[in-house]
C-alpha positions as CSV (number, residue, x, y, z in Angstrom):
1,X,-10.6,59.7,5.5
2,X,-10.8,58.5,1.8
3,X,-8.0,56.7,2.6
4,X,-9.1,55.3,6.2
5,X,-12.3,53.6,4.3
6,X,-10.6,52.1,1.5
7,X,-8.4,50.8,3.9
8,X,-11.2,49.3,6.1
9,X,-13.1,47.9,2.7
10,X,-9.8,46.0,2.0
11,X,-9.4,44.2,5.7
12,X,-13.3,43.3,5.5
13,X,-12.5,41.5,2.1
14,X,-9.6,40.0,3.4
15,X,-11.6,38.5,6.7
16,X,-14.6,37.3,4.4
17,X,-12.5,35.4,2.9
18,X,-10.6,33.9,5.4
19,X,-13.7,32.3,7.1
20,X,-15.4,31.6,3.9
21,X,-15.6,27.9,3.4
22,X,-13.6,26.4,0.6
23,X,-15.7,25.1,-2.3
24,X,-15.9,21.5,-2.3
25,X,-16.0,21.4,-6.2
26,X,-12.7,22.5,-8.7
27,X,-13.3,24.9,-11.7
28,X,-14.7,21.9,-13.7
29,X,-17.5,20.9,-10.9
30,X,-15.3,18.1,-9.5
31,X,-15.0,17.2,-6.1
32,X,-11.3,17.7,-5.3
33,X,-9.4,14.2,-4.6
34,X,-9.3,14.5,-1.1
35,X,-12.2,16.2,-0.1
36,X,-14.7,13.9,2.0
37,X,-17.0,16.8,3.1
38,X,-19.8,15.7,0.7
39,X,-19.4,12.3,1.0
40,X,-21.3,9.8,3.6
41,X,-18.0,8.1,4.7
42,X,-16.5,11.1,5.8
43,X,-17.0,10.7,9.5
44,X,-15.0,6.9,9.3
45,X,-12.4,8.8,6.9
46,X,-13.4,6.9,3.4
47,X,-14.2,3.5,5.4
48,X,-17.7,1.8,4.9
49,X,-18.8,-1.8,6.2
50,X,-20.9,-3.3,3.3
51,X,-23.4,-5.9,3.9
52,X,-23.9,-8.7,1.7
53,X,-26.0,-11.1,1.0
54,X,-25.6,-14.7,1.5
55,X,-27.3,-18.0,1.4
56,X,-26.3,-18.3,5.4
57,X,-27.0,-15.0,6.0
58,X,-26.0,-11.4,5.6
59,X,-22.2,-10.2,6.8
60,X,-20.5,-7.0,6.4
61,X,-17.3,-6.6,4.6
62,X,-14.7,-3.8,5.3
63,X,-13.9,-1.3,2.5
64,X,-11.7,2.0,2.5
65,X,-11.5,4.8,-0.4
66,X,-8.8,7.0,-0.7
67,X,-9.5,9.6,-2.8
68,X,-12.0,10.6,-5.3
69,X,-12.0,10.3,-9.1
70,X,-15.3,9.6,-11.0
71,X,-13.4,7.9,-13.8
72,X,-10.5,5.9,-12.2
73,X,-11.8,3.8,-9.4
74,X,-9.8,1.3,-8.3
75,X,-11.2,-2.1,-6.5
76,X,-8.3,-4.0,-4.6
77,X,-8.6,-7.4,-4.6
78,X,-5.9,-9.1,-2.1
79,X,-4.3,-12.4,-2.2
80,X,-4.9,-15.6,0.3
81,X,-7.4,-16.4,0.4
82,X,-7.5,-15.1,4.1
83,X,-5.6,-12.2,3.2
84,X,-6.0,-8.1,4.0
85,X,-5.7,-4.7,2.2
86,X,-2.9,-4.8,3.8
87,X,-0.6,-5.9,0.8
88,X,-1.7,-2.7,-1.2
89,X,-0.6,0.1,1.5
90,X,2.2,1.1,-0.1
91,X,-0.8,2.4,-3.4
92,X,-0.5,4.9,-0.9
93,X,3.0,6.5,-1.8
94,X,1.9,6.5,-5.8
95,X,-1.7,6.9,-7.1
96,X,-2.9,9.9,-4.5
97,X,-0.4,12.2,-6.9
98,X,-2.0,10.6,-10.2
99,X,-5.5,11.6,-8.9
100,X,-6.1,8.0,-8.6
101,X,-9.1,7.1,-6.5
102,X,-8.5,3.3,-5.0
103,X,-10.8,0.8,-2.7
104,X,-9.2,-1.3,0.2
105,X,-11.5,-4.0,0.7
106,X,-11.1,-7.3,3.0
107,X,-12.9,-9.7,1.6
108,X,-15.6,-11.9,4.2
109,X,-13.9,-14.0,6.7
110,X,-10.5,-11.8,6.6
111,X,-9.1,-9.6,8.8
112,X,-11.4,-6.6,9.2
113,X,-14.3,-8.2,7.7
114,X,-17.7,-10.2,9.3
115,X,-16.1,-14.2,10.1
116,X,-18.8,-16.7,9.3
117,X,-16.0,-19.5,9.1
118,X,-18.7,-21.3,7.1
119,X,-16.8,-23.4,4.5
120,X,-20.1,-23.4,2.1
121,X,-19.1,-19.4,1.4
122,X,-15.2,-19.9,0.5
123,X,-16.0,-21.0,-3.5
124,X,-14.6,-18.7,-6.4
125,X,-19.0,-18.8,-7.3
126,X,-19.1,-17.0,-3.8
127,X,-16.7,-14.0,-3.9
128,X,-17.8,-13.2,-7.8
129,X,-20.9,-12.6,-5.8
130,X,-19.5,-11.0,-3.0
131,X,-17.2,-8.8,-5.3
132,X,-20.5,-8.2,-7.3
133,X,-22.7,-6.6,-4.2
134,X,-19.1,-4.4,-3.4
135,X,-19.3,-2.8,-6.9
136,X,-23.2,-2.3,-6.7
137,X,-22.8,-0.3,-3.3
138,X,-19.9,1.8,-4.2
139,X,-21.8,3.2,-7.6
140,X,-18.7,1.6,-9.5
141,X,-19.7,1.2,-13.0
142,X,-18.1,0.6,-16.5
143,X,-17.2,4.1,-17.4
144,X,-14.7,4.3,-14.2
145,X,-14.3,0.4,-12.6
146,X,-10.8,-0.7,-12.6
147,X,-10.8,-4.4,-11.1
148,X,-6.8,-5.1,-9.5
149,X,-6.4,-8.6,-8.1
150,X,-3.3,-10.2,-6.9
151,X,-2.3,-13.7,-6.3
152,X,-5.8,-15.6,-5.3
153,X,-7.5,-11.6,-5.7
154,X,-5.6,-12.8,-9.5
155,X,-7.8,-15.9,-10.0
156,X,-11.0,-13.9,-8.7
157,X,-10.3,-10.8,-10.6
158,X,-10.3,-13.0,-13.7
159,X,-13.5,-15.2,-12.2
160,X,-15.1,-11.8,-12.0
161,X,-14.6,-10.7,-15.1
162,X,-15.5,-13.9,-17.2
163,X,-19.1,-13.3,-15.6
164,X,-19.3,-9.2,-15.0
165,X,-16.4,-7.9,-17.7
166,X,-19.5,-5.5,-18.7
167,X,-19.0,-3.8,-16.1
168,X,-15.5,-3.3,-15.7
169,X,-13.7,-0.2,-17.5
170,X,-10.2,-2.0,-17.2
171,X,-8.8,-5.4,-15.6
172,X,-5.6,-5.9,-14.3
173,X,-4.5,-9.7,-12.9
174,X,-1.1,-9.1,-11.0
175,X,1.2,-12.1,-9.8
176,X,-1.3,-15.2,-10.9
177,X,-1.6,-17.6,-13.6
178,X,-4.4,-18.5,-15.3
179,X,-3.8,-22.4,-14.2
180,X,-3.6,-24.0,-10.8
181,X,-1.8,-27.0,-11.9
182,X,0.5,-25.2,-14.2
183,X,1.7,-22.8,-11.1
184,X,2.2,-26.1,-9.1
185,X,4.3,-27.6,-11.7
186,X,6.3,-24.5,-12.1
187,X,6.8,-24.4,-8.6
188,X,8.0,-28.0,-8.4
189,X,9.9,-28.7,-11.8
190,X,11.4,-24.9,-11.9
191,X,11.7,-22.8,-8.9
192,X,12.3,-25.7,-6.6
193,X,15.4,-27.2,-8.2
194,X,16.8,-23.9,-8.2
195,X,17.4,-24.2,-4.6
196,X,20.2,-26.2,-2.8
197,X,19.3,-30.2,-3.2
198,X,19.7,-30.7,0.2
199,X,16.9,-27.8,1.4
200,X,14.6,-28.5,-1.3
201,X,14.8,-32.3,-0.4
202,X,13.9,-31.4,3.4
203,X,10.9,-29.3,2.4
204,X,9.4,-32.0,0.3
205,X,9.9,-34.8,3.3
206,X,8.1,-32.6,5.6
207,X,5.3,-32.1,2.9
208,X,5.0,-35.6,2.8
209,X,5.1,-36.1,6.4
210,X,2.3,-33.4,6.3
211,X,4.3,-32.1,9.0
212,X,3.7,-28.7,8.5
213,X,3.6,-27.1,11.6
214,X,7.2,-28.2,12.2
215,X,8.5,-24.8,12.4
216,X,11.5,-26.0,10.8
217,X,9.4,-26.1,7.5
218,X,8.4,-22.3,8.3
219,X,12.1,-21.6,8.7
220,X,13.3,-23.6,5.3
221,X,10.7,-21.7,2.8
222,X,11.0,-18.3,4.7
223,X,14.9,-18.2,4.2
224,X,15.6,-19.9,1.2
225,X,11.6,-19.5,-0.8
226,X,10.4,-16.2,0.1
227,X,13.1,-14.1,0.0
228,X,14.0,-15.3,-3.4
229,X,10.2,-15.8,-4.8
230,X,7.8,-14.1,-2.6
231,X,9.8,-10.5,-1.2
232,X,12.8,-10.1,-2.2
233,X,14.1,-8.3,0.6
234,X,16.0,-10.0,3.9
235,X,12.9,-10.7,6.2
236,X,14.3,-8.1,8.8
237,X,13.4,-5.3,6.2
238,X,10.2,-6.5,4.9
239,X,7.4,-3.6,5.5
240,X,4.8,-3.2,8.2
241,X,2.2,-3.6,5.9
242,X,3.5,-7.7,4.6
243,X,4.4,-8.2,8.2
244,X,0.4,-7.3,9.3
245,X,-0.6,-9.1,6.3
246,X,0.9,-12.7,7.1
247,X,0.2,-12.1,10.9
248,X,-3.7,-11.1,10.0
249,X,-4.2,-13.8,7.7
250,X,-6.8,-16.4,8.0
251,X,-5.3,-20.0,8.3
252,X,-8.8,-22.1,8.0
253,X,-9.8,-20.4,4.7
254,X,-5.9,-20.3,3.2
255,X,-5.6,-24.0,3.9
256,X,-9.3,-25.0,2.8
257,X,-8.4,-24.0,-0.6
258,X,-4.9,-23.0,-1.2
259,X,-3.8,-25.8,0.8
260,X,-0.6,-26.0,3.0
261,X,2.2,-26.2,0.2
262,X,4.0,-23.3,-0.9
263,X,4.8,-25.5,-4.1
264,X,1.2,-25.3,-5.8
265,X,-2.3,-26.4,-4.5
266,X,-2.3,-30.1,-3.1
267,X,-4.1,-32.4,-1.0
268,X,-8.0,-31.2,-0.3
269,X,-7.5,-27.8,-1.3
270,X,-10.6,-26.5,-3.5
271,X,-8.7,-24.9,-5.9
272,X,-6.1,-27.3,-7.3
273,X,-7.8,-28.2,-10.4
274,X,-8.7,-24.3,-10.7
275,X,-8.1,-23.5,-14.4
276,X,-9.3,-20.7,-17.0
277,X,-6.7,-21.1,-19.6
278,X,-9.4,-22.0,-22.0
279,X,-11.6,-19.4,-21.1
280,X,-9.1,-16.2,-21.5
281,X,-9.9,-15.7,-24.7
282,X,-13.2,-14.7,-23.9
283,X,-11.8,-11.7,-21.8
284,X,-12.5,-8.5,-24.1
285,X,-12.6,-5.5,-21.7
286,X,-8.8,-4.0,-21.2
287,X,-6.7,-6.0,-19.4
288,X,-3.2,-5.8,-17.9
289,X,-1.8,-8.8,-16.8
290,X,1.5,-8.2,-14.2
291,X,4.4,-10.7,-14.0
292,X,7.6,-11.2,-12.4
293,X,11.0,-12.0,-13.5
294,X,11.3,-14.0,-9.8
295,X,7.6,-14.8,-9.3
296,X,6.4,-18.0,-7.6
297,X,4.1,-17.9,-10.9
298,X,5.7,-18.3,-14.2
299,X,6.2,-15.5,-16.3
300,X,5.7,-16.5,-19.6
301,X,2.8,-18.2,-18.9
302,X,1.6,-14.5,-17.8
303,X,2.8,-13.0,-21.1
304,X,1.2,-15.8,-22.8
305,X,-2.2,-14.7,-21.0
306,X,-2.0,-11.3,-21.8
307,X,-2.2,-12.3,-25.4
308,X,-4.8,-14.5,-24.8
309,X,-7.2,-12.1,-23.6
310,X,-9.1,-9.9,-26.7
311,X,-7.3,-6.5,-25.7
312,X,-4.1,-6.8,-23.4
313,X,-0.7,-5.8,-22.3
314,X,1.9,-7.4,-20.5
315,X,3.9,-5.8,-17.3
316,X,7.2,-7.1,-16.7
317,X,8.9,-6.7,-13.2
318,X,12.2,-7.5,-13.8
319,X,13.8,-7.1,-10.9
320,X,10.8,-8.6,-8.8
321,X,9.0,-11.5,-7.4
322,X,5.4,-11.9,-5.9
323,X,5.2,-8.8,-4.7
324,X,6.4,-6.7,-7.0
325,X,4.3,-3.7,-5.5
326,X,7.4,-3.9,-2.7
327,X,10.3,-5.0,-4.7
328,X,10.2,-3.7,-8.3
329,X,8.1,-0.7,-7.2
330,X,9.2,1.4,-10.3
331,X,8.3,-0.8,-12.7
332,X,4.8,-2.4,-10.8
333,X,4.2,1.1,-10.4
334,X,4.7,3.3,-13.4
335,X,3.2,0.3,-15.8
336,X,-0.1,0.2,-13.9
337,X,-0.4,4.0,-14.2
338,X,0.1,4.3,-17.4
339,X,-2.2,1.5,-17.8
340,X,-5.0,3.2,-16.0
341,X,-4.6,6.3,-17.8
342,X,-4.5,4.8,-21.4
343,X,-7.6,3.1,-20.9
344,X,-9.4,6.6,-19.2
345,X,-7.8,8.4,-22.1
346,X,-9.2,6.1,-24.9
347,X,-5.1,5.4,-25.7
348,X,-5.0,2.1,-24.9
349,X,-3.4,0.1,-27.3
């Protein structure tokens, strides 16, 4: 009988533990990485539609957060402008196992976010702004916000942080120069020559023609500029996620001020006279700055920015181009990490 009850004691224990919910905080009273349960975007699975406040109005803007860490948050800032998160889903397959929490985040008038196609709203003084009302809703704060831009989210990374660096814990600028007309003259006096006369010549007449939706100018750069600068990978293998990014990106906004040319920033675009070269050494809060060996952006001018700023390191992809998060994943990869972590650990050097 002594026996029988022990025995019974043990299967209640067993059962009572089975349907007791699992804590939603670790031995140090931190909510595990993946646990939502306490959270109020749990229901949309980390997603939350900010609103922010414009002079034309007020428009939501589409954010996602994988993961939780209280001290390495990471906004993504993605390129264009007109871009989406998109570009970044491959973060996915690398910070989740460094316990890296990360921010998707489409900024207004791209893919997933409000449209208000109102050409007054697409200035760099507008997404600092816009960037600004993100941190303030997601609680992100100097003592865990880690600022990533890439490309355009590059020039309004470094925007941002020229006005709000007291804010930021770390700053990374991935795959953009600190000059507008310097990356257009890099792409015309260096990259282009590199290609055969004969293709770079066509390219250029239909610029001048401003004939670009000849889809033979589409056909030229994607075969013989983007697979060398852009992704190196033959188109057919490029990922989903590049794919959904060029097919979700906004046209009106890329032109209005990127422009047209894949060889710098011409004609009406806004930002062709965009330049902070001056400016960098005003930068003091960490600072990573990413480059490529086969970039569309030079990189030694990159290098030369991260000495520049007060307190930086250069990242050098060496096998890859402008998005390096795809084809130099190693390297884009392990350097940010290590980045992150320095700067959390007080290592940083």
């Amino acid at each position: 009988m002594k026996n029988l009850f022990s025995l019974l004691i043990a299967i209640s224990i067993v059962l009572t533990s089975c349907t007791k919910k699992e804590t939603t905080q670790d031995e140090n009273g931190s909510i595990p990485y993946l646990d939502y349960s306490k959270s109020a975007d749990q229901s949309t699975g980390g997603i939350t539609m900010i609103p922010i406040t414009t002079p034309k109005g007020t428009f939501k803007v589409y954010t996602k957060r994988i993961g939780n860490n209280p001290k390495m948050r990471v906004l993504l800032l993605h390129g264009g402008p007109g871009g989406t998160h998109h570009e970044f889903e491959c973060f996915d397959g690398f910070l989740p196992n460094e316990q890296i929490e990360y921010i998707y985040y489409d900024q207004l008038d791209s893919y997933y976010s409000d449209k208000p196609n109102d050409t007054s709203l697409w200035t760099t003084e507008h997404f600092v702004e816009e960037v600004e009302q993100v941190r303030k809703s997601l609680n992100l704060n100097k003592d865990n916000f880690y600022l990533l831009g890439q490309s355009w989210g590059g020039i309004l990374a470094m925007e941002y942080a020229l006005k709000h660096q007291n804010n930021l814990k770390g700053l990374i600028i991935s795959n953009m120069m600190a000059s507008a007309p310097a990356y257009g003259k890099y792409a015309n006096e260096v990259l282009g020559p590199q290609m055969k006369p004969e293709i770079f010549k066509e390219i250029k007449d239909i610029e001048a023609k401003n004939d670009f939706a000849n889809p033979r100018y589409t056909e030229l750069l994607m075969n013989h500029y983007y697979t060398e600068h852009i992704l190196r990978m033959p188109v057919a293998e490029w990922p989903s996620s590049i794919n959904t990014f060029f097919k979700h990106l906004n046209p009106n906004i890329y032109v209005y001020m990127q422009g047209h040319s894949e060889f710098g920033m011409t004609g009406n675009a806004t930002l062709k006279n965009w330049d902070v070269t001056a400016q960098l050494k005003n930068i003091t809060v960490p600072t990573l700055v990413i480059g490529a060996t086969y970039d569309t952006m030079d990189p030694k001018h990159m290098e030369w920015m991260s000495k520049e700023v007060q307190n930086g390191r250069f990242l050098l992809c060496k096998n890859g181009s402008h998005l390096s998060q795809y084809d130099d994943q190693k390297t884009y990869f392990t350097g940010l990490i290590h980045f992150i972590k320095d700067v959390n650990n007080d290592t940083f050097k």
